[in-house]
NUMI-598127 format. One record per residue (C-alpha): residue in one letter; x, y, z. Coordinates in steps of 0.05 Angstrom, whole numbers, padded with zeros to 5 digits, always signed. Layout:
<nodes>
AXYZ ...
</nodes>
This chain:
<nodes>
X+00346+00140-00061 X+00280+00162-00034 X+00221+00120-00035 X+00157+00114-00014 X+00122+00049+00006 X+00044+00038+00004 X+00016-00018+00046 X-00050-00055+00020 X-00071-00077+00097 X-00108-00140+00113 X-00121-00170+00171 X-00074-00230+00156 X-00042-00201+00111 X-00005-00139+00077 X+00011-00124+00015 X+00076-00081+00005 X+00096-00048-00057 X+00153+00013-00074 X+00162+00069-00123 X+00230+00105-00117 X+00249+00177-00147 X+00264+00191-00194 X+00215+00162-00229 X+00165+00136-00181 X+00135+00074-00221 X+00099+00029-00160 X+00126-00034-00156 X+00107-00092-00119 X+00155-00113-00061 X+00126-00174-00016 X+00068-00199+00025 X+00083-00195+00092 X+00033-00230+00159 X-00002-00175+00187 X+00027-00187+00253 X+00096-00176+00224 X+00082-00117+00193 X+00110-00065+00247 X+00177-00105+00243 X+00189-00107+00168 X+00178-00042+00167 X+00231-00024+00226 X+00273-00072+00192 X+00265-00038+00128 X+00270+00028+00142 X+00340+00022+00170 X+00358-00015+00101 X+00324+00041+00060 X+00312+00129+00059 X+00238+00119+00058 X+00208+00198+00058 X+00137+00175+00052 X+00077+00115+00069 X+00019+00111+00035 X-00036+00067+00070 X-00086+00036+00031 X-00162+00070+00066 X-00213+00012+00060 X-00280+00070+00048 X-00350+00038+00022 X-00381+00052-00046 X-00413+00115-00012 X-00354+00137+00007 X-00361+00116+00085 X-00332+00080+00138 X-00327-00004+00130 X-00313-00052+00170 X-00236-00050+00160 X-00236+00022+00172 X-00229+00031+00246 X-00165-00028+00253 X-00134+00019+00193 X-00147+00072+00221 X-00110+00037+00294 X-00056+00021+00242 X-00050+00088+00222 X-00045+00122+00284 X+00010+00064+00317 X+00059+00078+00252 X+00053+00157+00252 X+00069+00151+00330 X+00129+00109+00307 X+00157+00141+00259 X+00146+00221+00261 X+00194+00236+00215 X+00161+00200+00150 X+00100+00243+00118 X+00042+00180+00129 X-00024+00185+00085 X-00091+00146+00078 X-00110+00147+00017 X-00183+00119-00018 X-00173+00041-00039 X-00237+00034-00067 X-00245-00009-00121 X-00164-00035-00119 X-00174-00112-00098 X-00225-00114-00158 X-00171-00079-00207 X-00119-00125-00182 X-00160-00188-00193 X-00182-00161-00266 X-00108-00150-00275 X-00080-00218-00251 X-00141-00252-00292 X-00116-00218-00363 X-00045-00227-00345 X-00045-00302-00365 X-00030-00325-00302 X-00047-00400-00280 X-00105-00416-00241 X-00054-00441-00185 X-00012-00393-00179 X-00076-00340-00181 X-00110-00377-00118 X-00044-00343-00088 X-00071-00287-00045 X-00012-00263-00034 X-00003-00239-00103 X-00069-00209-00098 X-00044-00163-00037 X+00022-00140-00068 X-00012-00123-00135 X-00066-00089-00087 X-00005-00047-00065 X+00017-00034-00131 X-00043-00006-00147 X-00061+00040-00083 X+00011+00071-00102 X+00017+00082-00169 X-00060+00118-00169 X-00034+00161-00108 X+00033+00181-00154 X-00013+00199-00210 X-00064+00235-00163 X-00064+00316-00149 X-00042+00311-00083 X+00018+00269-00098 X+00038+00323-00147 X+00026+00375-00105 X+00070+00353-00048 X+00129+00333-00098 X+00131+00411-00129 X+00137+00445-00060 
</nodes>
């Protein structure tokens, strides 16, 4: 089945999470060291038809450039070299690490297990995806 994976990227750490056609409901998938990324995601794609990446874009309240921007944006431009035949998008990740820590509060979970960053990061991803398969653009691409 196709699927498209959105990455939640950190400088230790990514977030991975999945949606899968038909139906394209995000979920989460792993956390995987930052440095490991590129060979997951090799690894991965040969186990997996994934048509499309969605990339988490760190942007400021404004709308700008942060910090994080430029090593996503390094990110960005190493995996679309790699792989030319999978569409690869930014898309806006404002507010997502404060949505997933909002959701992993109200969900009950333990104070332990929510120290876990990891979880943070893969929920991240959950949440980057699922707002791009709801947005216009997403939509727009899937009815051409």
């Amino acid at each position: 089945m196709n699927q498209i994976l959105a990455l939640d990227y950190g400088l230790k750490r990514t977030g991975i999470a999945y949606a899968e056609n038909p139906l394209f409901i995000a979920h989460a998938l792993c956390t995987v060291k930052t440095h490991d990324l590129l060979i997951f995601i090799e690894d991965y794609l040969l186990k997996n038809k994934v048509s499309k990446i969605v990339i988490g874009e760190p942007k400021s309240l404004s709308g700008g450039q942060t910090h994080s921007s430029e090593i996503v944006q390094i990110f960005f431009k190493k995996i679309t070299t790699s792989y030319p035949d999978i569409e690869i998008k930014l898309y806006d990740e404002r507010f997502t690490s404060k949505i997933a820590m909002q959701t992993i509060l109200g969900s009950g979970i333990k104070k332990m297990k929510r120290r876990n960053k990891e979880n943070l990061d893969k929920i991240s991803a959950v949440i980057i995806l699922q707002d791009y398969l709801t947005s216009v653009d997403f939509y727009k691409s899937s009815n051409t």
